[in-house]
C-alpha positions as MATLAB code, in Angstrom:
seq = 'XXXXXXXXXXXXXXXXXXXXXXXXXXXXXXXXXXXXXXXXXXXXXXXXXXXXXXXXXXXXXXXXXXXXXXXXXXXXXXXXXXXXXXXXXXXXXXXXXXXXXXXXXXXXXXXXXXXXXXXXXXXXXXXX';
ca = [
     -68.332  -40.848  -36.187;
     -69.608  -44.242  -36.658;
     -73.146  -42.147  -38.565;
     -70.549  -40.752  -40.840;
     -68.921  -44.052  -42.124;
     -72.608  -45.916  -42.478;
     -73.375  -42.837  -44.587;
     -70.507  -43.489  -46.905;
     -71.340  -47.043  -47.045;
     -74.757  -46.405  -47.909;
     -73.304  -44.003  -50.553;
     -71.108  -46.890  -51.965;
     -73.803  -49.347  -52.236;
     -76.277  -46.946  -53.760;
     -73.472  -45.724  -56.415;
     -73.555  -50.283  -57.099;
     -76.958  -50.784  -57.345;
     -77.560  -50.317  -60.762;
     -76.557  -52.405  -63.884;
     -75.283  -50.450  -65.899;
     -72.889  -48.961  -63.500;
     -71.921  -52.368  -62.659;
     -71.304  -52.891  -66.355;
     -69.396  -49.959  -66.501;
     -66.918  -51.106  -63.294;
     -66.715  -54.279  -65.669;
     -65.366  -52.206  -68.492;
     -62.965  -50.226  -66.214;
     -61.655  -53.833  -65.213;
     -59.402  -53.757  -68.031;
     -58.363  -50.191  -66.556;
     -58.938  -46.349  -67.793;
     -61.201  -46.032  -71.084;
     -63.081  -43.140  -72.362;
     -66.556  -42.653  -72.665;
     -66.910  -43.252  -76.219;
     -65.310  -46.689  -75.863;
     -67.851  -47.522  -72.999;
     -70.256  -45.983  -75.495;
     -69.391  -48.300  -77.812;
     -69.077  -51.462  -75.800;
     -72.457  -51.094  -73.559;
     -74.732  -49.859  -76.751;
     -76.243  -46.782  -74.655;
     -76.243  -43.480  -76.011;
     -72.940  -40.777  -74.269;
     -75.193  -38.991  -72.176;
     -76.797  -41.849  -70.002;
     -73.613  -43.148  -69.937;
     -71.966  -40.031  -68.711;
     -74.730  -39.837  -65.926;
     -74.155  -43.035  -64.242;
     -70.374  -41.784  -64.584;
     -71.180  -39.154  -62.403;
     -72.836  -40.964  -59.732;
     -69.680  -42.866  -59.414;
     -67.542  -40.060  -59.519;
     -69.516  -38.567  -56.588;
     -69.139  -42.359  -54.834;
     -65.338  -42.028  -54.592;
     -65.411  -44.954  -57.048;
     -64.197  -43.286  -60.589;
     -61.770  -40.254  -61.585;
     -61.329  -38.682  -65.313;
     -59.238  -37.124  -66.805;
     -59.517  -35.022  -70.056;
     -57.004  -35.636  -73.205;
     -58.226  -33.367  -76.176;
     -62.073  -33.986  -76.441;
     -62.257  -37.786  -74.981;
     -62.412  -37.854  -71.039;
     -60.764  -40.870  -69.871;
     -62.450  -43.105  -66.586;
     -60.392  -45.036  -64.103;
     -61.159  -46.864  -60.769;
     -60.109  -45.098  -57.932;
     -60.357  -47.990  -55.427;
     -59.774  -51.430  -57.216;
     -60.963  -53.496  -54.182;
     -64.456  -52.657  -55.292;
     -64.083  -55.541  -57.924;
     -63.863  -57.611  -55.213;
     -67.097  -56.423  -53.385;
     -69.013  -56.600  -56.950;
     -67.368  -60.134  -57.605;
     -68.159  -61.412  -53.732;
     -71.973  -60.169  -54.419;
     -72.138  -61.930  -57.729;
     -70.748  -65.228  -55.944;
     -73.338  -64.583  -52.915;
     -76.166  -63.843  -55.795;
     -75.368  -67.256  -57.994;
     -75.061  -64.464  -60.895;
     -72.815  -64.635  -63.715;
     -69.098  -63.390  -63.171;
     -68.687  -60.308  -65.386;
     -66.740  -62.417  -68.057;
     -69.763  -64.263  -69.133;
     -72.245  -60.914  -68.797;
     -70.324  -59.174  -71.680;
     -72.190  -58.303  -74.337;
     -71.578  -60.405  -77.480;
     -70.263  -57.687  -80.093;
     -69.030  -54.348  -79.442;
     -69.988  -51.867  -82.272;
     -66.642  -49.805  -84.012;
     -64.936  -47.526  -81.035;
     -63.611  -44.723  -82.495;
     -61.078  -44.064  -79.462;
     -57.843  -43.520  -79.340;
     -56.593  -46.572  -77.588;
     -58.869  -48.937  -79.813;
     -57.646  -47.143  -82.879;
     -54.027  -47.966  -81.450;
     -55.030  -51.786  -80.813;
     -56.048  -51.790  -84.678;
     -52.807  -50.442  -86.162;
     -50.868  -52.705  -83.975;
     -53.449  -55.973  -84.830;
     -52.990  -54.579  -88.440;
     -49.267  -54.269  -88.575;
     -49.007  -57.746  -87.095;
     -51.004  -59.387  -89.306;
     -48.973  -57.656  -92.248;
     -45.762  -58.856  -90.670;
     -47.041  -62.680  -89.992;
     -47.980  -62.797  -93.871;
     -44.878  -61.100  -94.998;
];
């Protein structure tokens, strides 16, 4: 029993050792996006995205879920933001607030094309 749960462990930390799945568990912070909003945000192209994805999906750490043709990620097990955060601390490396990159290009998603309309209809109302 006890080989069973060190073999999931390992599995965890392998599916953490890279950095751009750890950028990715940054973007899922703010909760479920889709790939081409993580597309947009990290600067990589879908399909290496998509494969680190999968490795997390096999770690327990991810689920999707499809809506039309965008696939949607969320965290499974939110306490893993506190094992990445805890490492950072333990590393002296930046907290994942400061390790954003600078400028997202355009996301065409749905939920950033919703942010825009409201932004939009705000800024219309404020100058009204």
């Amino acid at each position: 029993m006890q080989m069973q749960s060190d073999e999931q462990l390992t599995r965890l930390f392998k599916a953490l050792m890279h950095p751009t799945r750890l950028e990715i568990l940054d973007i899922l912070r703010q909760g479920e996006q889709c790939v081409c909003h993580m597309e947009a945000h990290l600067g990589y192209r879908q399909a290496y995205i998509s494969q680190h994805l999968m490795v997390l999906r096999e770690a327990g750490l991810v689920e999707d879920r499809r809506d039309g043709w965008n696939i949607f990620y969320r965290v499974v097990e939110p306490r893993v933001f506190d094992l990445i955060d805890q490492a950072r601390l333990m590393s002296g490396v930046a907290t994942n607030a400061t390790r954003r990159r600078a400028r997202p290009s355009a996301c065409p998603c749905p939920k950033c094309a919703a942010a825009k309309v409201d932004t939009a209809m705000k800024e219309s109302s404020a100058t009204a």
